[in-house]
C-alpha positions in Angstrom: -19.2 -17.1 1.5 -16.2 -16.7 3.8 -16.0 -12.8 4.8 -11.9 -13.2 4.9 -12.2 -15.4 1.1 -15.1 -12.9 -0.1 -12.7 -9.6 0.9 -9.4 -11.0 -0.9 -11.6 -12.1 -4.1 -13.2 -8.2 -4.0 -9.7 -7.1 -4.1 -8.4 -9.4 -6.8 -11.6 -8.1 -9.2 -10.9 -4.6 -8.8 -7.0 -5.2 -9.3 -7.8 -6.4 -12.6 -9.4 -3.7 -14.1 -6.6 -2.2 -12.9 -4.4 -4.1 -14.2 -5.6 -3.6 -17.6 -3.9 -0.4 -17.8 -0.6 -1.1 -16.9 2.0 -1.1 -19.1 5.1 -3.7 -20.1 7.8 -1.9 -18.8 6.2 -1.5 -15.3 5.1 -5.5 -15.9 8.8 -6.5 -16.4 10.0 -4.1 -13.8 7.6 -6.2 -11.0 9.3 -9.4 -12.3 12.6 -8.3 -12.0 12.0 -6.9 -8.7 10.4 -10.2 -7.6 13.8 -12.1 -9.2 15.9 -9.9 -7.0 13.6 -10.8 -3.7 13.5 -14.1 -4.0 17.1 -13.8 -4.0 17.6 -11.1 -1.2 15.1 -13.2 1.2 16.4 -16.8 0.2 17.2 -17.6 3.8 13.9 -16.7 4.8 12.5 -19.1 1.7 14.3 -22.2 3.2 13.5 -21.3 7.2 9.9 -21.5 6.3 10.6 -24.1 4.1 12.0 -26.0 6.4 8.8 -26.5 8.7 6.7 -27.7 5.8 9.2 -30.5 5.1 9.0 -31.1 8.7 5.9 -31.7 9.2 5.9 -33.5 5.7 3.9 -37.1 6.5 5.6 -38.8 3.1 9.1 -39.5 2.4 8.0 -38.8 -1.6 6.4 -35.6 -0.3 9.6 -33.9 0.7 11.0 -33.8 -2.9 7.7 -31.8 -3.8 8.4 -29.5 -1.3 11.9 -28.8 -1.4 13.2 -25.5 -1.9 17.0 -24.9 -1.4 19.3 -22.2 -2.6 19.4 -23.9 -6.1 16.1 -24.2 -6.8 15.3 -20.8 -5.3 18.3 -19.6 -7.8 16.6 -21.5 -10.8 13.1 -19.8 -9.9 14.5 -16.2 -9.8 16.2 -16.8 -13.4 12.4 -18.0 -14.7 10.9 -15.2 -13.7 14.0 -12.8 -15.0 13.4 -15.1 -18.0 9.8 -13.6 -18.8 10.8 -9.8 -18.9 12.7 -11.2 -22.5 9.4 -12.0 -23.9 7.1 -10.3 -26.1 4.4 -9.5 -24.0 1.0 -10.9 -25.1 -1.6 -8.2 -24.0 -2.4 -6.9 -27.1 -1.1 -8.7 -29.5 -3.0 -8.5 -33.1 -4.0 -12.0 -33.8 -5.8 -12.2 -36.8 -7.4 -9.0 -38.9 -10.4 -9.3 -41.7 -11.9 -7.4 -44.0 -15.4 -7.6 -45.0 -16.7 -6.5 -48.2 -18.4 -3.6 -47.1 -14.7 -2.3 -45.9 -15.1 -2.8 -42.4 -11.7 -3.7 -41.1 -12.4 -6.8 -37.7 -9.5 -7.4 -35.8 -8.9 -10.4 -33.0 -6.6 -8.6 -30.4 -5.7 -10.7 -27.0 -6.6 -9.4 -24.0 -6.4 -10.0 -20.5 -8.9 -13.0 -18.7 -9.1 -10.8 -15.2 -9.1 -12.8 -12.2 -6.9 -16.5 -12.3 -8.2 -18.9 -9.7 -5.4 -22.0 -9.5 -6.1 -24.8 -7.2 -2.9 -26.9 -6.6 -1.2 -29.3 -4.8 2.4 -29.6 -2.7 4.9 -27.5 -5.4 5.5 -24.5 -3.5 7.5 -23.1 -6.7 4.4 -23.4 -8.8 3.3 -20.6 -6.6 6.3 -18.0 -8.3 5.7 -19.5 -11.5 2.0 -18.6 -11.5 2.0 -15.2 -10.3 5.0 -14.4 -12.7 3.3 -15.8 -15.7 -0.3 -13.6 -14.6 1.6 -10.4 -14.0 3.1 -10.9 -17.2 0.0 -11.5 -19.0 -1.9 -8.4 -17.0 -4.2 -11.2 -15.0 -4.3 -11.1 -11.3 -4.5 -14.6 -9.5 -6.2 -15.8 -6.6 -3.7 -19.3 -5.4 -4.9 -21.8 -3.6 -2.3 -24.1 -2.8 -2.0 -27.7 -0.7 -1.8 -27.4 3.0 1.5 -29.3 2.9 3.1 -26.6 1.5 1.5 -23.2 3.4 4.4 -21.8 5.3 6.2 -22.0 2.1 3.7 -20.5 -0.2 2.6 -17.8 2.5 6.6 -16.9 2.7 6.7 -16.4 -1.3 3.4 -14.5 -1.4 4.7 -12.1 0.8 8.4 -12.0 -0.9 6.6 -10.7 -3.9 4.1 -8.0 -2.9 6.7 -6.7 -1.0 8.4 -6.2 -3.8 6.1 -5.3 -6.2 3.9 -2.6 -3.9 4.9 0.4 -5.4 4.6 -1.3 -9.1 1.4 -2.7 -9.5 -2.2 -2.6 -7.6 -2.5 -4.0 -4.5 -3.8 -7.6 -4.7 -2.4 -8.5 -7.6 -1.0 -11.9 -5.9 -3.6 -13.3 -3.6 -3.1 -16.5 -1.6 -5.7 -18.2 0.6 -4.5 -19.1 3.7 -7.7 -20.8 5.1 -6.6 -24.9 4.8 -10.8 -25.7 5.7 -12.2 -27.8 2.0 -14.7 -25.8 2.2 -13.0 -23.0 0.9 -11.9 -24.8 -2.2 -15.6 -25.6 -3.2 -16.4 -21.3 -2.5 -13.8 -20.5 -4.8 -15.0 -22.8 -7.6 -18.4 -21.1 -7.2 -17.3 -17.5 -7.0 -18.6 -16.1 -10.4 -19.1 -12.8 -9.5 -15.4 -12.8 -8.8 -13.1 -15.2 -10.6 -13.4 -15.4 -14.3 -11.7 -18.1 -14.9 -10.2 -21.6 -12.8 -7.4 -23.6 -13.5 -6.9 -27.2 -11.1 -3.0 -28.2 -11.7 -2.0 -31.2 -10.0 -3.2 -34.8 -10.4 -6.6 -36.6 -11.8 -8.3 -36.8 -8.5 -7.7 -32.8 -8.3 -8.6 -32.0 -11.7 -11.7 -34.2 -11.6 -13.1 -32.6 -8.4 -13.2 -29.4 -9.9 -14.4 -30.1 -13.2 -17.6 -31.4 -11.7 -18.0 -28.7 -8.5 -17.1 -25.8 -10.5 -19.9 -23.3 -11.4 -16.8 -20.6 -12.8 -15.2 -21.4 -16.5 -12.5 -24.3 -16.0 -9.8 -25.0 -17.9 -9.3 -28.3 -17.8 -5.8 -29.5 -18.0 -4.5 -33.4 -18.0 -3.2 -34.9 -15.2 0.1 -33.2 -14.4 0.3 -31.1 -17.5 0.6 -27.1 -16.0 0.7 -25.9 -19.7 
């Protein structure tokens, strides 16, 4: 395996034990300081933005790719939108009781380590890390090359902000473009417990088939 990939995945796993432990109020105060960051740095957001759309090969790619003060805006009030939810982590799901008295209960949890392979949606990359934090996972994002200067912009947005919050590598991203990479992080089992391909059939199929870590499979374009 990749030293650099192998490193970031040993950080990701022992974030999530840490992870574990911390509570909602520290949760919600990461996403609120991530809201107010994306903000602060939107400038920042669109400069690097900017060179992705540049060097974008596909008129239809540059939609994908966009990110301008609005949408910026829109992905702040998302993730502002998820510290007014219950959280999840411990949420008593369903409780038995078996003749001889003993009391069973079904209680979520967290997964651990998120690996997301997706494509040219440089907010997906917010959405995802918003949505783990908020569930106590940690991710590990592997996003299209189309979109790296964005994604690597966001990445490091957030952990700035979030530091003195949560453990350190929390939010991972992989910056290494090579394929092989993709097919080291779908057979990373002593490090990623779970995988999750968003983007389009070819995507989805590719890992279903490669993968050697749980998948959840999703269908073509669906991100729920």
């Amino acid at each position: 395996m990749d030293k650099v990939l192998e490193d970031l995945l040993k950080q990701a796993k022992q974030a999530s034990r840490k992870m574990m432990q911390v509570n909602t109020q520290m949760k919600n105060k990461a996403l609120k300081r991530i809201s107010e960051a994306l903000i602060e740095h939107q400038d920042d957001i669109i400069q690097a933005n900017l060179m992705d759309r540049n060097q974008a090969l596909q008129n239809h790619m540059i939609d994908r790719l966009l990110l301008n003060e609005e949408r910026i805006q829109k992905m702040a009030k998302d993730v502002l939108m998820l510290t007014t939810l219950e959280d999840p982590v411990g949420t008593l799901i369903r409780e038995i009781q078996r003749p001889n008295g003993l009391i069973i209960q079904q209680v979520r949890v967290p997964i651990g380590v998120f690996g997301i392979i997706y494509e040219s949606r440089p907010n997906v990359t917010v959405d995802i890390a918003s949505l783990c934090i908020k569930s106590s996972n940690v991710c590990v994002l592997k996003g299209g090359k189309e979109a790296i200067h964005s994604n690597c912009m966001l990445v490091k947005i957030m952990n700035e902000a979030i530091k003195d919050i949560l453990p350190i590598g929390t939010v991972n991203l992989i910056e290494n473009m090579d394929r092989s990479i993709v097919l080291q992080l779908m057979t990373a089992h002593d490090y990623v417990d779970v995988l999750v391909p968003r983007g389009g059939k070819g995507l989805i199929d590719y890992v279903v088939k490669n993968a050697t870590v749980p998948v959840i499979e999703t269908g073509a374009g669906n991100c729920h």
